[in-house]
C-alpha positions, 0 to 999 in steps of 0.5 A: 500500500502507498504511503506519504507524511501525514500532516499536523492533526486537527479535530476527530483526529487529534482526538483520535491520535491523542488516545491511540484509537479508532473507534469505528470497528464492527463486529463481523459475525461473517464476512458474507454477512457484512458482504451481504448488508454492504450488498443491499445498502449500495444497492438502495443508493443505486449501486450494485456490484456491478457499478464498482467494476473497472471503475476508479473509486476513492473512499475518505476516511474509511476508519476500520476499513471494513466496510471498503473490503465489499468494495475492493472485492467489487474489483474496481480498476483503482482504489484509493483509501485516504486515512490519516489516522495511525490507527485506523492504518493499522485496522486498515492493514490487518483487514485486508491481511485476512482478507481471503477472496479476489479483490483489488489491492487498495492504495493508502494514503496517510494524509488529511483529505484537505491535503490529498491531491488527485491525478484523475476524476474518480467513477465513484466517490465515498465518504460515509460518518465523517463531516459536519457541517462547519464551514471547514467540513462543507468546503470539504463536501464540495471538494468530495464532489469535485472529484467526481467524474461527470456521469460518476456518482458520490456516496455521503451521510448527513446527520438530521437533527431530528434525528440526532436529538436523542444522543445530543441530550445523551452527550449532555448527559455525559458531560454532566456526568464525567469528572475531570479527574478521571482519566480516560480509562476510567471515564470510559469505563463509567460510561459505558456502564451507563448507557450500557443499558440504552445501548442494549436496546439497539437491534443488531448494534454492529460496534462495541458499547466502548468504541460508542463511548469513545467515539460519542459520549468522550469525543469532544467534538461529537456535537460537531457531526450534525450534518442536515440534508440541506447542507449538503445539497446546498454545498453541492449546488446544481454539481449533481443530482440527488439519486437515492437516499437510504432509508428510502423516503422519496417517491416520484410518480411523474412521466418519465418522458418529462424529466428532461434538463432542469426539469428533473429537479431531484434535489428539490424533491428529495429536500421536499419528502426529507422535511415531509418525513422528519418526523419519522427520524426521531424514532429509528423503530417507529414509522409514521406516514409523511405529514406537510413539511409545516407540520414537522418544521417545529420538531425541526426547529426546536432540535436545531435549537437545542443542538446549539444549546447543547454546544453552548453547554459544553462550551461553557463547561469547558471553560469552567464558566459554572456560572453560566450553565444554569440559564443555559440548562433551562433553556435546554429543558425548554427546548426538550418541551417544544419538541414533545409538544411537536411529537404528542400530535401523533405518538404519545410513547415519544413524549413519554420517553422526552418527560422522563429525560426533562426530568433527569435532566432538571436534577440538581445533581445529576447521578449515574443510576439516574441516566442507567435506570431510564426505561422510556428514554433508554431506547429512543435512538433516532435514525441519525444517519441518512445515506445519500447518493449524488450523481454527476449528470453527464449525457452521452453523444455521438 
């Protein structure tokens, strides 16, 4: 595998090398099993196997590189993996060390993406639970898509706030909870006991409750990781096209025959049945037909309220201002009740699950037993990552 230098750290990576790890491994019951669900997910983004064939493709920040084995044994033309941290390199070896099937050997590049030069366009780009929407991280999106060739397709997560709600309050809950004097070790330790029982909760969880601890609940950048559907599509601009999403939300019945130049207007009606649907992120088990986008804006708006409330918090905890924390915590509980409001027109058990967090989370002193014994709240997960692919319009002539 190709190497270069790395380049000083900054953000998820600094944390990352600061503590040696890379807390994004899953675990693989069997390769074919994990084949199989890389299988049906780049499916529903409007890639089969076939579409990574002889074809040059580059995934940024690929972590464990577990999830780029399916693609390598794809057989694209090229592959490029770009992973600055040390110890998601070594994942990345040991992977494909045991690794035993035909497949394409990646090249590794060892730098930031911020730094990576490409000779060529690539067919396929990939970059899945990586950028926010800082404005640094969306100058990024928009260099992910420059890299596309026309008529090649890019592969993006975004992280809803609607969605996200449900871990911003537990990393508030975890800030409230860890002592400074603690180390790493044993902060770690602490939380996982915690939320060990919310976690328990999540069917088919695919990484360790440690590597969520780390990689959530200790990261300090955590809250940085919202990422809403309409930041990435305005960051692309009229560059691509939407595709597909997975989950699926969007339904098109119109004449195919009229989908001709600006007329096709994809992104527009992805954006359309993503606001339509918001609702349905709060609760990764619950499914509720679409409402109008009117409806579901106040559960929109309270949950960006309360993200940024919530990075206000952990701001001012940081810096030792004690002082400020109590208005900004009743802002919180204030945020947490319009959202139950919005949520109590079609399903009363969310708003019970948001009462029993209003509640622990208006304590004066907030304890450990208090957050692990939650039973409402304990298994409200949103569906915090949408999978979106884009394609380069690029239309054939002779």
């Amino acid at each position: 595998m190709a190497a270069s230098s790395s380049p000083a750290p900054s953000g998820h990576l600094h944390y990352y090398q600061e503590h040696g790890i890379s807390p994004v491994r899953y675990g693989i019951e069997t390769l074919a099993a994990h084949f199989d669900r890389r299988d049906s997910l780049y499916r529903s983004l409007g890639l089969p196997p076939a579409a990574f064939r002889g074809v040059r493709v580059l995934e940024v920040a690929p972590g464990s590189g577990q999830n780029s084995l399916y693609v390598a044994a794809c057989r694209p033309q090229s592959f490029d993996l770009v992973e600055p941290n040390p110890a998601g390199r070594r994942d990345i070896e040991a992977a494909y060390a045991g690794l035993d099937c035909d497949h394409t050997v990646p090249a590794l590049h060892p730098v930031r993406f911020e730094d990576f030069e490409a000779e060529a366009p690539f067919d396929i780009v990939l970059c899945e639970n990586w950028l926010g929407s800082l404005p640094t991280e969306v100058a990024l999106i928009r260099k992910l898509a420059s890299l596309v060739a026309p008529g090649g397709a890019l592969v993006l997560t975004a992280v809803p706030l609607a969605g996200f709600f449900p871990n911003v309050m537990r990393k508030l809950l975890a800030l409230r909870l860890v002592d400074d004097s603690l180390d790493f070790d044993d902060k770690t330790e602490l939380l996982t006991d915690v939320f060990g029982p919310h976690l328990a909760t999540i069917a088919k969880m695919t990484r360790s409750h440690r590597d969520w601890v780390h990689d959530c609940m200790l990261n300090p950048h955590y809250l940085n990781v919202a990422l809403p559907l309409e930041t990435v599509v305005d960051a692309i601009g009229d560059q691509m096209e939407a595709l597909a999403t997975f989950p699926r939300f969007t339904a098109d019945w119109r004449w195919f025959k009229g989908l001709t130049g600006e007329e096709r207007g994809f992104n527009a009606l992805t954006l359309t049945s993503y606001r339509e649907n918001a609702h349905n992120l709060v609760d990764y088990r619950r499914t509720f037909p679409p409402r109008r986008a009117e409806e579901n804006a106040p559960v929109v708006a309270a949950s960006h309220t309360l993200h940024q409330t919530a990075i206000r918090w952990q701001t001012a905890a940081e810096a030792g201002d004690t002082g400020a924390l109590p208005a900004i915590s009743e802002e919180i509980g204030a945020s947490l009740s319009k959202i139950g409001d919005s949520l109590g027109d079609f399903d009363p058990g969310l708003v019970d699950a948001i009462e029993e967090l209003s509640a622990v989370w208006s304590k004066d002193t907030l304890t450990a037993s208090s957050v692990r014994e939650m039973t409402s709240f304990a298994s409200l997960f949103g569906r915090e990552t949408i999978y979106v692919s884009f394609t380069r319009p690029h239309t054939p002539t002779c």
